[in-house]
N, CA, C and O atoms as CSV, one atom per row, in Angstrom:
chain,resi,resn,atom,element,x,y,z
A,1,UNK,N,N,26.487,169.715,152.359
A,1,UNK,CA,C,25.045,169.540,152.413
A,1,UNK,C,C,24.408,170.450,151.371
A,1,UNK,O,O,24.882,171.572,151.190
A,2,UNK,N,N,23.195,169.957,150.571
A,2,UNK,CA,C,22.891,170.834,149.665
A,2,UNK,C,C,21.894,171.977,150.147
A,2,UNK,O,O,21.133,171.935,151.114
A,3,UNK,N,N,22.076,172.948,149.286
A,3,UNK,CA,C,21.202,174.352,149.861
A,3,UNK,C,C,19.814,173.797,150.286
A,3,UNK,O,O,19.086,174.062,151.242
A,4,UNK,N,N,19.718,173.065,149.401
A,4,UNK,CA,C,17.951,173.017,148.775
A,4,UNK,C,C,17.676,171.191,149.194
A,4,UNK,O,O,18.443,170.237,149.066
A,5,UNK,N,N,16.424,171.255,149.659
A,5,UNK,CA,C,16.385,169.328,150.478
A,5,UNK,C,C,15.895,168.751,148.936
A,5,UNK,O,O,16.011,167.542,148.734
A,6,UNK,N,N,15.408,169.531,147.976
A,6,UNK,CA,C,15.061,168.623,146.586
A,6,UNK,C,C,16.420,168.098,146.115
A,6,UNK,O,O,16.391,167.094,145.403
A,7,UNK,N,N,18.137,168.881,146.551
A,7,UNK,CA,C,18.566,168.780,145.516
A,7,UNK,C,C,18.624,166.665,146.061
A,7,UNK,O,O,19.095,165.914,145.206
A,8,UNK,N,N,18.301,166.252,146.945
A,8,UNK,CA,C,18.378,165.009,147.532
A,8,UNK,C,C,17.874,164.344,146.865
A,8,UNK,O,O,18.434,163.371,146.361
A,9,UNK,N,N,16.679,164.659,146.658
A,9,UNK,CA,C,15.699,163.462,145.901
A,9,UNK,C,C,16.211,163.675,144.311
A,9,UNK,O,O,15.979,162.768,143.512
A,10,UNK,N,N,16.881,164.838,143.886
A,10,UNK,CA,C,17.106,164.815,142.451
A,10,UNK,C,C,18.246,163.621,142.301
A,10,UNK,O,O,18.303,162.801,141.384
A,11,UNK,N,N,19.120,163.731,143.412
A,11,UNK,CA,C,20.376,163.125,143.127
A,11,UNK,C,C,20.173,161.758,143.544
A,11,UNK,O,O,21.140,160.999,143.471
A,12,UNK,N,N,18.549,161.121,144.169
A,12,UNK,CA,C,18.340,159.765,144.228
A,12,UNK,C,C,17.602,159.307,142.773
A,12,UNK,O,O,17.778,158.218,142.228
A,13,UNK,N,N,16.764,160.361,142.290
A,13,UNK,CA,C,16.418,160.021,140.928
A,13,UNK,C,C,17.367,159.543,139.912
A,13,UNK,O,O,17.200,158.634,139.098
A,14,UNK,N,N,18.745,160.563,140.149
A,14,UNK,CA,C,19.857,160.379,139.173
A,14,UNK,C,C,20.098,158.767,138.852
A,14,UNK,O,O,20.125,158.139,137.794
A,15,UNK,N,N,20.298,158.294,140.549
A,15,UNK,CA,C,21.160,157.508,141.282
A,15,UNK,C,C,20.144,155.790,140.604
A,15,UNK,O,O,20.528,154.774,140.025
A,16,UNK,N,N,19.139,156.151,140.966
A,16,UNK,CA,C,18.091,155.044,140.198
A,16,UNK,C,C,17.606,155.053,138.902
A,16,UNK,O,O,16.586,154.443,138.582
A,17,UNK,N,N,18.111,155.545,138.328
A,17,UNK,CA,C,17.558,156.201,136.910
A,17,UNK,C,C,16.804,156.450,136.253
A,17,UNK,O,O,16.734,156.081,135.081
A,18,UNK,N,N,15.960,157.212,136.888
A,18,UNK,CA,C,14.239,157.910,136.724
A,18,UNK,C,C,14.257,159.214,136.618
A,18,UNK,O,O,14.779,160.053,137.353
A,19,UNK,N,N,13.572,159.343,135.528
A,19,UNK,CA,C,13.392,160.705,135.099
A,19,UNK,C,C,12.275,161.490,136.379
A,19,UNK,O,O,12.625,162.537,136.923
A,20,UNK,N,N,11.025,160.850,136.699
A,20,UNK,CA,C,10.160,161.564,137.353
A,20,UNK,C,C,10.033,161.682,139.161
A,20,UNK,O,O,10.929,161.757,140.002
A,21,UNK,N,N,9.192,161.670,139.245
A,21,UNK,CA,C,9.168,161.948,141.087
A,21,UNK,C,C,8.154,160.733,141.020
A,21,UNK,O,O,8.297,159.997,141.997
A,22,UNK,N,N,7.118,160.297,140.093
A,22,UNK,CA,C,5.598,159.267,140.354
A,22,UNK,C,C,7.080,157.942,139.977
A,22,UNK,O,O,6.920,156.836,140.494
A,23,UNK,N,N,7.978,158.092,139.385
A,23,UNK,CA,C,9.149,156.824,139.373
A,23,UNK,C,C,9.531,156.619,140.634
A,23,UNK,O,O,9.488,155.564,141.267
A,24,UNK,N,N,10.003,157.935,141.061
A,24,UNK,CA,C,11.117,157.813,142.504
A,24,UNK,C,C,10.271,157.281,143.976
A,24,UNK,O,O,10.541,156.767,145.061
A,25,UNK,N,N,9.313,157.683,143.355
A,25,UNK,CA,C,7.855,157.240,144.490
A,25,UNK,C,C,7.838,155.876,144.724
A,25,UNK,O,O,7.620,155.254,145.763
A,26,UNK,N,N,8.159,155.421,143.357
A,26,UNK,CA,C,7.388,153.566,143.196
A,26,UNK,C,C,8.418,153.349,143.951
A,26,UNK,O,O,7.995,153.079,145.076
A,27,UNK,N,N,9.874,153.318,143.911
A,27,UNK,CA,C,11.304,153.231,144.217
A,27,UNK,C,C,11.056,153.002,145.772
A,27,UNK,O,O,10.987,151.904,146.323
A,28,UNK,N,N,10.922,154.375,146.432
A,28,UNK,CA,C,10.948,155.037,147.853
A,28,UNK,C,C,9.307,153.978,148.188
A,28,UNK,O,O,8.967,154.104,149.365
A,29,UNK,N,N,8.850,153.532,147.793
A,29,UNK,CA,C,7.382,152.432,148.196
A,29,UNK,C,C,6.822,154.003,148.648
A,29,UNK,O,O,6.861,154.075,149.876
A,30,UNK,N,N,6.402,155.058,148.139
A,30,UNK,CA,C,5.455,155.862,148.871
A,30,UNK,C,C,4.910,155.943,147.877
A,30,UNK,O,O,5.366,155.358,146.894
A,31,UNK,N,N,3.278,157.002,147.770
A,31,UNK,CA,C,2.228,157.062,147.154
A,31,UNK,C,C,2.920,158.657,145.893
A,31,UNK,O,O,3.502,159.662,146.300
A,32,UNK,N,N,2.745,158.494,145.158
A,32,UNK,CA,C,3.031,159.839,144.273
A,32,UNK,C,C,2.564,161.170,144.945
A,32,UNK,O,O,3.065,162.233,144.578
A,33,UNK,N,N,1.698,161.134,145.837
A,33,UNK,CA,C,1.096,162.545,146.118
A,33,UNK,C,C,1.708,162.690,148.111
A,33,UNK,O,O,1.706,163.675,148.849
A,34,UNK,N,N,2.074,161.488,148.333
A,34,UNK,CA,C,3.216,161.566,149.568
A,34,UNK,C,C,4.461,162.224,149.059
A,34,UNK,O,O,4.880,163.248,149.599
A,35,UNK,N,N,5.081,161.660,148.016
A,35,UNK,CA,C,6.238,162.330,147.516
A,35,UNK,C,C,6.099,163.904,147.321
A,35,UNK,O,O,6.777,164.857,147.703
A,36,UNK,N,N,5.055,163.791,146.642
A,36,UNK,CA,C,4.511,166.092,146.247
A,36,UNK,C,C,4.593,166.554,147.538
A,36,UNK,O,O,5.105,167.654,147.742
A,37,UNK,N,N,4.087,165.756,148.617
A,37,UNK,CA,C,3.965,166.751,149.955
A,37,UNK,C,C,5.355,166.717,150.245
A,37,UNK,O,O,5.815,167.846,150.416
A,38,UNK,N,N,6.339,165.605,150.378
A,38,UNK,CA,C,7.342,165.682,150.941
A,38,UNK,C,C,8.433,167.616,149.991
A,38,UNK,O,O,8.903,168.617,150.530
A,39,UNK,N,N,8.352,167.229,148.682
A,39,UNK,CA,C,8.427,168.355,148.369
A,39,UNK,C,C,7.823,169.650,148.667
A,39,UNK,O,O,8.579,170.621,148.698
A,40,UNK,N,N,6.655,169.804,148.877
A,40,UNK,CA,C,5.890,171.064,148.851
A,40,UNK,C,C,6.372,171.739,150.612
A,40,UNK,O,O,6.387,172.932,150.916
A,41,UNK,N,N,6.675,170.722,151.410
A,41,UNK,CA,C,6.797,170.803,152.771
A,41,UNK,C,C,8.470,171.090,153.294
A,41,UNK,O,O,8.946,171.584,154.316
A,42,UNK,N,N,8.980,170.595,152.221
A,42,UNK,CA,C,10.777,171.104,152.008
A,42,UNK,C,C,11.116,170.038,153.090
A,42,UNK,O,O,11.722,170.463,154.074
A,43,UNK,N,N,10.753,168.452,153.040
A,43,UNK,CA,C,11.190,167.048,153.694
A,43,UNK,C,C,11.515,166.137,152.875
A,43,UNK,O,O,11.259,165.979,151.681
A,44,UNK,N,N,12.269,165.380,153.826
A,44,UNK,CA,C,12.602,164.261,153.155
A,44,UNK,C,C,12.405,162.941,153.618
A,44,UNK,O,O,12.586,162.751,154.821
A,45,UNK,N,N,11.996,161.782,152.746
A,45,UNK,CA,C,11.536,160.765,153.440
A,45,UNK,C,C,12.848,159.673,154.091
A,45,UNK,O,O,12.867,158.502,153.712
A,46,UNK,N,N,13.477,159.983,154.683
A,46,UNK,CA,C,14.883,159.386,155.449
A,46,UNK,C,C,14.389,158.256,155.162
A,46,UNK,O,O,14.314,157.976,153.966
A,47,UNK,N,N,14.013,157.491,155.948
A,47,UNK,CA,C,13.598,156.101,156.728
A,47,UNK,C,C,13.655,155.224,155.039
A,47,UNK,O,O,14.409,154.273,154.832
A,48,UNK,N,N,12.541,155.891,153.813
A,48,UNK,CA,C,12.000,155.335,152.783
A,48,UNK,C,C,13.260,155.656,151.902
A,48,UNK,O,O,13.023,155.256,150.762
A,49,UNK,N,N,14.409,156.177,151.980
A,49,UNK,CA,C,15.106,156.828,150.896
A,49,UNK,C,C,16.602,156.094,151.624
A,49,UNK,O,O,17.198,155.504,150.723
A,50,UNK,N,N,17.221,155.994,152.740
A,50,UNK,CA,C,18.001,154.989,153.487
A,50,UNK,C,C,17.501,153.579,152.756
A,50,UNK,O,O,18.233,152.989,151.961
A,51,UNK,N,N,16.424,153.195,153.045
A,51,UNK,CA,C,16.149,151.345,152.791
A,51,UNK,C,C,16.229,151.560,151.260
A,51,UNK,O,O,16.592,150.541,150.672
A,52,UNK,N,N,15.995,152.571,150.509
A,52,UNK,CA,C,15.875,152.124,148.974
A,52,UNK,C,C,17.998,152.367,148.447
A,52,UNK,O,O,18.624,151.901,147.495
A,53,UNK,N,N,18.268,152.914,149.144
A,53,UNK,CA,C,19.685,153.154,148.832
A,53,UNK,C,C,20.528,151.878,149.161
A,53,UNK,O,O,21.375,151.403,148.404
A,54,UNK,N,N,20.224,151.441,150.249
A,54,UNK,CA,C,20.196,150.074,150.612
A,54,UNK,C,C,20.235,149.104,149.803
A,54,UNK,O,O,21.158,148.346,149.505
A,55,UNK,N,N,18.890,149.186,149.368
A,55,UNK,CA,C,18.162,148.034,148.244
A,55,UNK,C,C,19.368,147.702,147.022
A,55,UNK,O,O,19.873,146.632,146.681
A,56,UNK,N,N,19.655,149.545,146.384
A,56,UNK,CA,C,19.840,149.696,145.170
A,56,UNK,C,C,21.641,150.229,145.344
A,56,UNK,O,O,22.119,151.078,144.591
A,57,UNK,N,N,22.431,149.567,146.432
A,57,UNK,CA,C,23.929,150.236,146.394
A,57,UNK,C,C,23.944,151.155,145.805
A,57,UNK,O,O,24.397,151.209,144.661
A,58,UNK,N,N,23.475,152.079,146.402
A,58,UNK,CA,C,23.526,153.837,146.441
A,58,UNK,C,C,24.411,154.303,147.639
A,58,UNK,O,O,24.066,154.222,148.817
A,59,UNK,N,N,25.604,154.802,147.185
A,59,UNK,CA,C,26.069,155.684,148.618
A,59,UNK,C,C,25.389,156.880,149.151
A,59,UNK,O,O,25.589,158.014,148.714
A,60,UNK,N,N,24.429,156.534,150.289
A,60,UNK,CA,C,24.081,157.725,151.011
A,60,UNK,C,C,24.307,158.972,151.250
A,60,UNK,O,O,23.504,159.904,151.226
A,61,UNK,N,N,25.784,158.980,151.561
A,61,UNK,CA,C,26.576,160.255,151.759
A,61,UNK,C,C,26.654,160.823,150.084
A,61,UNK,O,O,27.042,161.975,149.888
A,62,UNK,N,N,26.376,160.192,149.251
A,62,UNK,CA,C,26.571,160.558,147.786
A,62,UNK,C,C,25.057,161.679,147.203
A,62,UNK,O,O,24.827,162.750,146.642
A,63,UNK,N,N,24.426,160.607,147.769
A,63,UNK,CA,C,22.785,161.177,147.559
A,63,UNK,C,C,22.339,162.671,148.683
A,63,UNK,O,O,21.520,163.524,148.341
A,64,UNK,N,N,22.881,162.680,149.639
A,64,UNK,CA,C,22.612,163.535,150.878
A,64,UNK,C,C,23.538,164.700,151.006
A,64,UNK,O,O,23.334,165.664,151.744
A,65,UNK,N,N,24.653,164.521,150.166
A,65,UNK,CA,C,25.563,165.806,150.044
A,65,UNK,C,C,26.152,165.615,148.566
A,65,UNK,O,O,26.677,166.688,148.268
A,66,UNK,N,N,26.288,164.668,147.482
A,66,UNK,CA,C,26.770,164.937,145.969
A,66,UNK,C,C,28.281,164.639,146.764
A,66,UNK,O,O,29.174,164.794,145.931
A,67,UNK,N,N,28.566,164.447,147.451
A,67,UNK,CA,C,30.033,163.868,147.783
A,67,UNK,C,C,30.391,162.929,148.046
A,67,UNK,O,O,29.843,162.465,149.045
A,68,UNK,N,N,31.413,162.104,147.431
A,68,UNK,CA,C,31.659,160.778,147.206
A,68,UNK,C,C,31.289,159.912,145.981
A,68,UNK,O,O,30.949,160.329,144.873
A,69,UNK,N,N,31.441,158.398,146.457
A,69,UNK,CA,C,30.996,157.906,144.987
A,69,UNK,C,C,29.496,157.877,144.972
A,69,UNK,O,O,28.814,158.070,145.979
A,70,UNK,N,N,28.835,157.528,143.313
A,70,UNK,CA,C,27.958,157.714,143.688
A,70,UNK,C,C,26.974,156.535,144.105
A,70,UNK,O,O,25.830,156.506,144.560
A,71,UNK,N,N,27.935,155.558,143.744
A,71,UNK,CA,C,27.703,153.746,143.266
A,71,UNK,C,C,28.248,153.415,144.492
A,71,UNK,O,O,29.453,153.621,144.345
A,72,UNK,N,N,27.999,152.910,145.930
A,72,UNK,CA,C,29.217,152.119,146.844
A,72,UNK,C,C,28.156,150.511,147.109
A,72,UNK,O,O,26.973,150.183,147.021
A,73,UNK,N,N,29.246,149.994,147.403
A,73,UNK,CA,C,28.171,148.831,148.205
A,73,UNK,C,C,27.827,149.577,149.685
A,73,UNK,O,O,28.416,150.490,150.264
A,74,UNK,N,N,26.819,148.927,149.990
A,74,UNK,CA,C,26.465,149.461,151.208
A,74,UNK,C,C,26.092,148.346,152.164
A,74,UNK,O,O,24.893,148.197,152.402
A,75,UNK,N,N,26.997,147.528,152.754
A,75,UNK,CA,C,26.575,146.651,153.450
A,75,UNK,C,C,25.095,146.754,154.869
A,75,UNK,O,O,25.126,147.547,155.810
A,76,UNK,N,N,23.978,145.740,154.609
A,76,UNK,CA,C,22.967,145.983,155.660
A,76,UNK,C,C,23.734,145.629,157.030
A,76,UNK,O,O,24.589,144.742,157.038
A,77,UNK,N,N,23.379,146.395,158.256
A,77,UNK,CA,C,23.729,146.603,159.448
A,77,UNK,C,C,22.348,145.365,160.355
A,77,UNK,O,O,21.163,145.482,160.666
A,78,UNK,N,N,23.336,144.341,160.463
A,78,UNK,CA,C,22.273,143.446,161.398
A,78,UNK,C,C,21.863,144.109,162.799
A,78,UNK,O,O,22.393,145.089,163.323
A,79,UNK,N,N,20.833,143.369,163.265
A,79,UNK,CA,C,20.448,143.721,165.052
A,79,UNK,C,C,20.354,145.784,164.990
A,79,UNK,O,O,19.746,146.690,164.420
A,80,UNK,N,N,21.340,145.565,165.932
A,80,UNK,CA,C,21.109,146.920,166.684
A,80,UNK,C,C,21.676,147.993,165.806
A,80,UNK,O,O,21.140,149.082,165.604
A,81,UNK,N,N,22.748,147.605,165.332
A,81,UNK,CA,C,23.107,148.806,164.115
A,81,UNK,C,C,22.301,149.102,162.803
A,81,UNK,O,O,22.597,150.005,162.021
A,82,UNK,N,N,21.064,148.085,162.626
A,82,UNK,CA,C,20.549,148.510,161.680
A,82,UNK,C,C,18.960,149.190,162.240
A,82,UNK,O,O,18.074,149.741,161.586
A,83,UNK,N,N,19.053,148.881,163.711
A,83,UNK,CA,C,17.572,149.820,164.515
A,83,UNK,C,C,18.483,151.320,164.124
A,83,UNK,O,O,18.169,152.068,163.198
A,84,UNK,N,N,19.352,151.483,164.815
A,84,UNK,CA,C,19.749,152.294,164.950
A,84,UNK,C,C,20.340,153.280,163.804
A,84,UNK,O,O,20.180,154.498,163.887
A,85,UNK,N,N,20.947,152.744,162.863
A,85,UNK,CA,C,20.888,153.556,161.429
A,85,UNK,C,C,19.062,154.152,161.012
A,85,UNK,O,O,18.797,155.051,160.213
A,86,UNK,N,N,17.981,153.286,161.874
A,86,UNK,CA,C,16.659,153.429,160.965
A,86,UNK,C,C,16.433,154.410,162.191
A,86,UNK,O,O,15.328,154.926,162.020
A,87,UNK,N,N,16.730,154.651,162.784
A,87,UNK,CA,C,16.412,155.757,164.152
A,87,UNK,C,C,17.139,156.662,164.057
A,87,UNK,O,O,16.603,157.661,164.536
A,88,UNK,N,N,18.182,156.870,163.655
A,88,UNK,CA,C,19.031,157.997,162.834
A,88,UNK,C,C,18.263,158.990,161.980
A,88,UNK,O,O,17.898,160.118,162.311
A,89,UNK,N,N,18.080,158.355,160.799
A,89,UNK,CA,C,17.422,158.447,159.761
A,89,UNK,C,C,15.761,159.114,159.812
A,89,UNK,O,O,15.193,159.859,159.013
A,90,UNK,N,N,15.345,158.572,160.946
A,90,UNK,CA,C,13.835,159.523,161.286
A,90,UNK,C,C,14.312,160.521,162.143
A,90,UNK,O,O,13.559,161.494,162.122
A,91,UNK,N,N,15.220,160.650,162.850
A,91,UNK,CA,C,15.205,161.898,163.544
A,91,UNK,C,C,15.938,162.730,162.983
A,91,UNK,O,O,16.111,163.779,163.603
A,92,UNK,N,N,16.659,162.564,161.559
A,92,UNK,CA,C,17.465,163.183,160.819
A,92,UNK,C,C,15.766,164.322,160.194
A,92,UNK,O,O,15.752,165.550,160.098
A,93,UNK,N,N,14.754,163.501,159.932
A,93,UNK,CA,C,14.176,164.540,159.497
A,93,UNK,C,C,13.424,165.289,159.839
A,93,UNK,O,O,12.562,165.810,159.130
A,94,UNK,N,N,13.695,165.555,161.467
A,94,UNK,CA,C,13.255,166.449,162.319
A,94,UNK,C,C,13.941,167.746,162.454
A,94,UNK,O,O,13.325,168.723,162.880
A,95,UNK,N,N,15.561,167.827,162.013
A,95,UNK,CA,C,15.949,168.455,161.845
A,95,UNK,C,C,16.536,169.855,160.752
A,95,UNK,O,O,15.826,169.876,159.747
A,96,UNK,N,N,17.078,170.414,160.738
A,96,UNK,CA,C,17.074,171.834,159.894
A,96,UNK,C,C,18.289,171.389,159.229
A,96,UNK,O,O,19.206,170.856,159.853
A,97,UNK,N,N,18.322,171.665,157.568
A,97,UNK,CA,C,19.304,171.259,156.834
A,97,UNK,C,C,20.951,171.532,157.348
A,97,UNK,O,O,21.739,170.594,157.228
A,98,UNK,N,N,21.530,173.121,158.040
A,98,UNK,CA,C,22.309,173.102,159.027
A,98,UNK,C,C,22.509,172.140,160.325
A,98,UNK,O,O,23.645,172.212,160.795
A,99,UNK,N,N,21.618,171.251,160.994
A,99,UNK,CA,C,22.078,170.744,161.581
A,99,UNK,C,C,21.854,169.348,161.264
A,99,UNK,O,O,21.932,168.533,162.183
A,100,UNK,N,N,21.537,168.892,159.875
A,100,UNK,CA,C,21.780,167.811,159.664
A,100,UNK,C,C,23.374,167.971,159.017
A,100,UNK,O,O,24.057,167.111,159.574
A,101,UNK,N,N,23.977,168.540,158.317
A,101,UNK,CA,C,25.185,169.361,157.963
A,101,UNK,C,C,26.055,169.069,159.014
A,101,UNK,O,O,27.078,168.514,158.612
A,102,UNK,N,N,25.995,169.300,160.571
A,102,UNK,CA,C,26.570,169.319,161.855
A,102,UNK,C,C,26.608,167.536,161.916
A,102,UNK,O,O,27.675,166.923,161.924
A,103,UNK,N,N,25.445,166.950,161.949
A,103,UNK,CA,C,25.728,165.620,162.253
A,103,UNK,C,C,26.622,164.798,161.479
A,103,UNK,O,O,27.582,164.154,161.903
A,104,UNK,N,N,26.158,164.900,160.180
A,104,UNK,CA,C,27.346,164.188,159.243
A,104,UNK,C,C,28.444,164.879,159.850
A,104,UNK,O,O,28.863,164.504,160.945
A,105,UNK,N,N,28.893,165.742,159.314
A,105,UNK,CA,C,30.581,166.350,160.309
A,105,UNK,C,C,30.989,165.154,161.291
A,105,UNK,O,O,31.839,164.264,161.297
A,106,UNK,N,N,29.936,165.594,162.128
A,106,UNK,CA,C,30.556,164.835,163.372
A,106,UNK,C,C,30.612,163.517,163.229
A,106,UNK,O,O,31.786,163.223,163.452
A,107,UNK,N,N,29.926,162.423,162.949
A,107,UNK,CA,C,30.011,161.295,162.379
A,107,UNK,C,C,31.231,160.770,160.954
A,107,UNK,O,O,31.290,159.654,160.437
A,108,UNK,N,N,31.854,161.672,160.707
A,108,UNK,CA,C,32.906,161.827,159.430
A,108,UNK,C,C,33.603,162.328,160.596
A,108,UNK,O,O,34.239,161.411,161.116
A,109,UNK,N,N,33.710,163.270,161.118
A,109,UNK,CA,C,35.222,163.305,162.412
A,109,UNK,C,C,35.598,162.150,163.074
A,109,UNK,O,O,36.779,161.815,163.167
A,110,UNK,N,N,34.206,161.193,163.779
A,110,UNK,CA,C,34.586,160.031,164.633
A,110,UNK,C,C,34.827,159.074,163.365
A,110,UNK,O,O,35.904,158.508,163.549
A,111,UNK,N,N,34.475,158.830,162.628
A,111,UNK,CA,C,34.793,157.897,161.311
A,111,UNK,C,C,36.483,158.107,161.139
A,111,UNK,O,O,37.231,157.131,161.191
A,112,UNK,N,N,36.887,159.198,160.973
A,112,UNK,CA,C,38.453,159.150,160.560
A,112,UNK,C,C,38.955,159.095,161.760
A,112,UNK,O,O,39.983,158.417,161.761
A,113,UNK,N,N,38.702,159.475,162.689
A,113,UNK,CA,C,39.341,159.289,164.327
A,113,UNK,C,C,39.590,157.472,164.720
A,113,UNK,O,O,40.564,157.033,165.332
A,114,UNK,N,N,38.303,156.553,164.118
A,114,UNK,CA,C,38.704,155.296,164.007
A,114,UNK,C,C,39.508,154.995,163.315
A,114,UNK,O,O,40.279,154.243,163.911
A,115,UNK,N,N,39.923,155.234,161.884
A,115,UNK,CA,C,40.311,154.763,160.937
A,115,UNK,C,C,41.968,155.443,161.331
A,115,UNK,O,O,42.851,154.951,160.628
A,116,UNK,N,N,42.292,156.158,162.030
A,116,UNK,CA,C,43.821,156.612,162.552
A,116,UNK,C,C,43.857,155.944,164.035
A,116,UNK,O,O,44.968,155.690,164.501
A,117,UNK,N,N,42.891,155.698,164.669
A,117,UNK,CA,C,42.849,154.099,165.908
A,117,UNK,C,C,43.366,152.706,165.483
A,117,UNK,O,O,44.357,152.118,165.916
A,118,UNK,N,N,42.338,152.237,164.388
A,118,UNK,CA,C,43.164,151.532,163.384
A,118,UNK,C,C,44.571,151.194,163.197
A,118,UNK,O,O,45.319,150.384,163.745
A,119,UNK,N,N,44.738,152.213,162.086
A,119,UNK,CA,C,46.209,152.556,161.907
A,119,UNK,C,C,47.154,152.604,162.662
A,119,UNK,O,O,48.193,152.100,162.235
A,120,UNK,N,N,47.173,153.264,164.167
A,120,UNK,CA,C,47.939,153.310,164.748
A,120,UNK,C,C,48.759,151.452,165.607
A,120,UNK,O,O,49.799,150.863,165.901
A,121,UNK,N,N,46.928,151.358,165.599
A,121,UNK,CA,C,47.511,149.692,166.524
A,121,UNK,C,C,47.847,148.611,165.154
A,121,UNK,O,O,48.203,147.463,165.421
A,122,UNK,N,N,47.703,149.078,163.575
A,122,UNK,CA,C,48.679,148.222,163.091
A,122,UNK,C,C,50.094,148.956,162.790
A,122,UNK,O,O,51.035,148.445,162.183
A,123,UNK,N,N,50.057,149.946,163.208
A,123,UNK,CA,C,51.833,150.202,163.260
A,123,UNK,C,C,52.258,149.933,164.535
A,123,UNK,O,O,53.426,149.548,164.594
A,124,UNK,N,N,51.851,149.992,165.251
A,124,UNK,CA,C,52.400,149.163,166.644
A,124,UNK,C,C,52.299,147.822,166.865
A,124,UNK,O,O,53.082,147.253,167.625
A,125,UNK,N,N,51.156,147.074,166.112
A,125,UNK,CA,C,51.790,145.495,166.044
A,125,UNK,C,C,53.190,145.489,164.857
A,125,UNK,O,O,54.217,144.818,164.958
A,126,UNK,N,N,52.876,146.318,163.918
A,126,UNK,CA,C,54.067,145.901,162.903
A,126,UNK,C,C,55.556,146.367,163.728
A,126,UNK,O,O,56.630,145.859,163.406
A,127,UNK,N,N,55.446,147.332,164.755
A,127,UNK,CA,C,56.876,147.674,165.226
A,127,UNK,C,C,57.167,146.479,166.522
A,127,UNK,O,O,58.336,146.186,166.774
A,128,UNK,N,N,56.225,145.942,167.168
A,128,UNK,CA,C,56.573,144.935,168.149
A,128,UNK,C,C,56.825,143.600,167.341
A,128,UNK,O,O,57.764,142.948,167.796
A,129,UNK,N,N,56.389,143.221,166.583
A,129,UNK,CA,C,56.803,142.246,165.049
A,129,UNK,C,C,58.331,142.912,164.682
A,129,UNK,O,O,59.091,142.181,165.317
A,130,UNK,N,N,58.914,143.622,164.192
A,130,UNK,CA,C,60.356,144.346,164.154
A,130,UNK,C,C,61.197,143.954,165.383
A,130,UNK,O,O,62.208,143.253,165.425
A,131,UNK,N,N,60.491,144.614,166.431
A,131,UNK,CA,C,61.693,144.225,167.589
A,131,UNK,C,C,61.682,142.856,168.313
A,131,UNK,O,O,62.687,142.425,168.878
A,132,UNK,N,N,60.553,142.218,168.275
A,132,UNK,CA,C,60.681,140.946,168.521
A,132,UNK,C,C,60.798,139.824,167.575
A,132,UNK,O,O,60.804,138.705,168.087
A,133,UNK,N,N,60.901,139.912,166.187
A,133,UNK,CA,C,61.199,139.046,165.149
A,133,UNK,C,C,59.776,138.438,165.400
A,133,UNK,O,O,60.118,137.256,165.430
A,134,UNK,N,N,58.322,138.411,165.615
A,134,UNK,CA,C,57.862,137.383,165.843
A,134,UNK,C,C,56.564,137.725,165.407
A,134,UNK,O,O,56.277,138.906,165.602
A,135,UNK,N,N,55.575,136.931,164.796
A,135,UNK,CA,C,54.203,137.068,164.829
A,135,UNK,C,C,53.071,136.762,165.677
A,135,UNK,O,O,53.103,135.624,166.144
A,136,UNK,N,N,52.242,137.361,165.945
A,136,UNK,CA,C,50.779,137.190,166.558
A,136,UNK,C,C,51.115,135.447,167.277
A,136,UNK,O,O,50.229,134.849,167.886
């Protein structure tokens, strides 16, 4: 997570390729002098900076910590996973840069905890496929 909540919006400027903040504004659909406050106030506009990353296959986790790629597709989340990514995202900026730091963690712990859930039940179909010669 970066020290500083600007270094976010620098690395969405990067990410869209705008030199200014009255650019990143048009981008994020907010007013140029919404954007100054969001700076002057040390916030970030989640909700407006999620949908434009969205828009523009920006990896989130790229823009919000400089880790990862910086280009991903980002598939939209229909129904309830996409209320719920947008309800994330506002209460993300209620919080203190440390415990937004804590949430990613934890959301990257249960992320690889699936992805070895995964794994495990295709090495156990591939070993019952072995001992029974047989497919699905």
């Amino acid at each position: 997570m970066p020290k500083r909540k600007h270094d976010i919006l620098d690395r969405f400027k990067i990410a869209v390729n705008v030199k200014t903040d009255m650019e990143a504004a048009k981008i994020l659909n907010l007013k140029p002098t919404a954007l100054t406050m969001h700076r002057k106030r040390k916030t970030i506009p989640y909700e407006q900076l999620l949908k434009a990353c969205m828009e523009n296959n920006i990896n989130i986790r790229w823009v919000m910590t400089g880790e990862g790629d910086q280009y991903e597709i980002i598939q939209a989340h229909p129904g309830a996973k996409g209320r719920a990514i947008s309800r994330l995202f506002r209460l993300l900026g209620y919080l203190s840069p440390e415990n937004i730091d804590k949430v990613i963690r934890y959301v990257e712990i249960a992320y690889e905890r699936k992805k070895l859930e995964e794994q495990s039940m295709e090495m156990d179909l591939e070993n019952e496929i072995k001992r029974t010669g047989t497919r699905g």
